[in-house]
Backbone bond lengths (Angstrom), bond angles and torsions (degrees), N, CA, C in turn:
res aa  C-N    CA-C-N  psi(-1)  N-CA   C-N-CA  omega(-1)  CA-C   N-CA-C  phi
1 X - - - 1.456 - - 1.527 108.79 -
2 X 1.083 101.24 108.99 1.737 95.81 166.31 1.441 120.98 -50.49
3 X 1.355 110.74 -178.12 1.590 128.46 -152.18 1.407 96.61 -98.31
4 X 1.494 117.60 -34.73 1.632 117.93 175.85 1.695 106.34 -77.51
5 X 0.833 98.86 -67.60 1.831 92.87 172.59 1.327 105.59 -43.90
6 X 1.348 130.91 -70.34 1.504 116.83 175.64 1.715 115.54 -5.71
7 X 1.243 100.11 -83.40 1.370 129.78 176.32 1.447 122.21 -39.92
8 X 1.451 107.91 -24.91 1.532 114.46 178.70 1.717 112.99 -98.58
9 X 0.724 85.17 -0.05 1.755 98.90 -161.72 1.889 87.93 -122.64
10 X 1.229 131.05 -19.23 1.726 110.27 179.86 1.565 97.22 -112.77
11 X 1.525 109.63 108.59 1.861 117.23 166.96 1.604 100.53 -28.97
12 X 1.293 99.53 176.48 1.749 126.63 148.81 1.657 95.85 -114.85
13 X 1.926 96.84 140.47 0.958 104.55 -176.70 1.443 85.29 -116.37
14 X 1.424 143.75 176.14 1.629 157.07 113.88 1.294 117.90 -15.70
15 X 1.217 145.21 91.39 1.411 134.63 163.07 1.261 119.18 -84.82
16 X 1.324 125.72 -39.08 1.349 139.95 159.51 1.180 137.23 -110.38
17 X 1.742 132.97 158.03 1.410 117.81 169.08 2.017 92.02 -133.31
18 X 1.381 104.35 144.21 1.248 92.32 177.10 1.945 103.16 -150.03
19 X 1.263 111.45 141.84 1.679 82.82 -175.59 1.088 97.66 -106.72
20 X 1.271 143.33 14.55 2.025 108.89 154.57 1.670 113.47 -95.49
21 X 1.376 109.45 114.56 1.219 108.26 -165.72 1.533 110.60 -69.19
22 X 1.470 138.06 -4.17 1.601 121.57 142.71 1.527 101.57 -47.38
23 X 1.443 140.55 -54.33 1.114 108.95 -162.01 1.379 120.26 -75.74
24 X 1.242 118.12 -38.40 1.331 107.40 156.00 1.866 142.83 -35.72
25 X 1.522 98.47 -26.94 1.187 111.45 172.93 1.568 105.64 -79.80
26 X 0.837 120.33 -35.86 1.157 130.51 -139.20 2.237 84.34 -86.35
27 X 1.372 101.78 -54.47 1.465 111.37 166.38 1.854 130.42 -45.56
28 X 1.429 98.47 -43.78 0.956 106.53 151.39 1.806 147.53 -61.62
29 X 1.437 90.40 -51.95 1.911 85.13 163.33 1.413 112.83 -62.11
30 X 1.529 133.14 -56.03 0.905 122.40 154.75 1.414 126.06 10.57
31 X 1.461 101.59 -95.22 1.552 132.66 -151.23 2.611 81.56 -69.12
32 X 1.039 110.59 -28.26 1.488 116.68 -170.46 1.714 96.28 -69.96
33 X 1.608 105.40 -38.17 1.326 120.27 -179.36 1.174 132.58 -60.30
34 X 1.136 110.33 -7.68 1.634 142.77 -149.66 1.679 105.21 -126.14
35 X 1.690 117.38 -16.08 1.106 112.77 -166.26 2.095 118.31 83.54
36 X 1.153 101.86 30.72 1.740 94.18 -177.89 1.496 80.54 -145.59
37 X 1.369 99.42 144.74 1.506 118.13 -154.73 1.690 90.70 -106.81
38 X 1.357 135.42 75.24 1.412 158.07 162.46 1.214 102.82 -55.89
39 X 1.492 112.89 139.86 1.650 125.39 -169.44 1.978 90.57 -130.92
40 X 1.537 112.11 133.78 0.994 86.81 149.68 1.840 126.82 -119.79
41 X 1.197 105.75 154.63 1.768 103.12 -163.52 1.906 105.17 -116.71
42 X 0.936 90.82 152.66 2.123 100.91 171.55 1.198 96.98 -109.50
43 X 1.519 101.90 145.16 1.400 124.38 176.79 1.756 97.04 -88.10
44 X 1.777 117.75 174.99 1.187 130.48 172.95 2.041 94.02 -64.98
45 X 0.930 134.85 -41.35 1.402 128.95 -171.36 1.133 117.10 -81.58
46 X 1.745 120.77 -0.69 1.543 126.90 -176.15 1.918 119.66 77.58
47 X 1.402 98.36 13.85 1.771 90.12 169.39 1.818 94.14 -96.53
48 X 1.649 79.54 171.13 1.407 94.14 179.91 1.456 125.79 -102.69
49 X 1.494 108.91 139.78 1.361 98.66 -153.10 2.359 93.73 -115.34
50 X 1.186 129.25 133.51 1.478 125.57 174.75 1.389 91.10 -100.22
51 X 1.528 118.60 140.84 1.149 134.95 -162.47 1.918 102.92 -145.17
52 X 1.820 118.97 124.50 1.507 102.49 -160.21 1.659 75.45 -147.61
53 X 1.499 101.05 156.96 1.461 120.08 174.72 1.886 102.15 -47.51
54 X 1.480 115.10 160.55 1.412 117.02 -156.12 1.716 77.87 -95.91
55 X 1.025 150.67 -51.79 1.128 137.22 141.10 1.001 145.90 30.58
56 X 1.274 123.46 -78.81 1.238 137.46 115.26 1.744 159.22 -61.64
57 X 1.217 87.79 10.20 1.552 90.90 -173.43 1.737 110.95 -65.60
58 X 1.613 112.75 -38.67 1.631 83.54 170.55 1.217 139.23 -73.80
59 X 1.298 96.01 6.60 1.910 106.79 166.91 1.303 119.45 -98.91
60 X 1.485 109.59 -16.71 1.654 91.28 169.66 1.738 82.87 -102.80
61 X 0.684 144.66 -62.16 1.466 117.21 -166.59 1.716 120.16 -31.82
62 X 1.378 109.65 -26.14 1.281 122.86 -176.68 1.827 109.65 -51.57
63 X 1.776 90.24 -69.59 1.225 119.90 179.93 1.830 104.52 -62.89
64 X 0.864 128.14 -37.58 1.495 119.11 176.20 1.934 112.94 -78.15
65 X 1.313 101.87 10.96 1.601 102.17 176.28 1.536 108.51 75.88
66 X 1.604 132.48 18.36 1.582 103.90 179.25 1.836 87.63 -125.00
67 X 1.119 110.33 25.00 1.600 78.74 165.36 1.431 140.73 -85.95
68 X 1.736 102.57 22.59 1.690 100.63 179.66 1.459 87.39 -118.36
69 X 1.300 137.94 26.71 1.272 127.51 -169.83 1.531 97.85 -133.67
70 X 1.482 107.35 164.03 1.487 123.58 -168.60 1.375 114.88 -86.77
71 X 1.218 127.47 136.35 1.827 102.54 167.00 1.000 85.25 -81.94
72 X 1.305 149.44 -114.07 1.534 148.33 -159.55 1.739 106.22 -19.87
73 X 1.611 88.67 137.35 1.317 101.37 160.70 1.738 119.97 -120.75
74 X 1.050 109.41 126.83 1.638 93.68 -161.58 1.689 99.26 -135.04
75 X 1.450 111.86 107.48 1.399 111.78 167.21 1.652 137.38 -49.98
76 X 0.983 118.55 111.79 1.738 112.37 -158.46 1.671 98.15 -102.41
77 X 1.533 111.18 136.41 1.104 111.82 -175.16 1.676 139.46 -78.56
78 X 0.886 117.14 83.89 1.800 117.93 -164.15 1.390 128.77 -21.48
79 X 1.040 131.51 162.80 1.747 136.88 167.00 1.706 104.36 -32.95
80 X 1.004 86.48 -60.52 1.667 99.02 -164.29 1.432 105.83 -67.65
81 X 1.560 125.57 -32.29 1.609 114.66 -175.51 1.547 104.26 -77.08
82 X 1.663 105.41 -30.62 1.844 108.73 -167.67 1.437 89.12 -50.10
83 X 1.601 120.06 -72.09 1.674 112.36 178.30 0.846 168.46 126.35
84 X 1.649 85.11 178.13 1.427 133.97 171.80 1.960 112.13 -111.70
85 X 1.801 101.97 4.21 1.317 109.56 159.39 1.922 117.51 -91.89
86 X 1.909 98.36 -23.07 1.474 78.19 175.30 1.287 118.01 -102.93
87 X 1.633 103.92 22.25 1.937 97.02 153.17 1.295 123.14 -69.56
């Protein structure tokens, strides 16, 4: 498979969101530095969003420091909230 088909055929997924767009830039050359062709994009609210072939995303996520971390953050409900919900 060639390198252009490659490329047409693997999305960009989100690896990061960051809102000062130096840092985003700054993530991006990087991750360009590295050989992974990093886009950076704005959301409708103006943060900054790094965007990398799906391909690769656990390697630039690697290299950008979040691969032991969650994108989702999801509050889980304790002993004590379960309950005092089935009163």
């Amino acid at each position: 498979m060639a390198l252009r088909d490659q490329q047409a055929t693997d999305p960009l997924v989100k690896v990061a969101g960051m809102t000062a767009r130096s840092e985003a830039e700054s993530a991006v050359e990087m991750l360009r530095g590295r050989g992974i062709e990093a886009q950076l994009r704005e959301d409708h609210s103006g943060a900054c969003e790094v965007w990398a072939p799906a391909r690769l995303e656990p390697l630039a996520r690697f290299l950008l420091g979040l691969s032991g971390r969650s994108v989702l953050r999801v509050p889980r409900a304790r002993k004590n909230d379960a309950k005092q919900g089935r009163r």
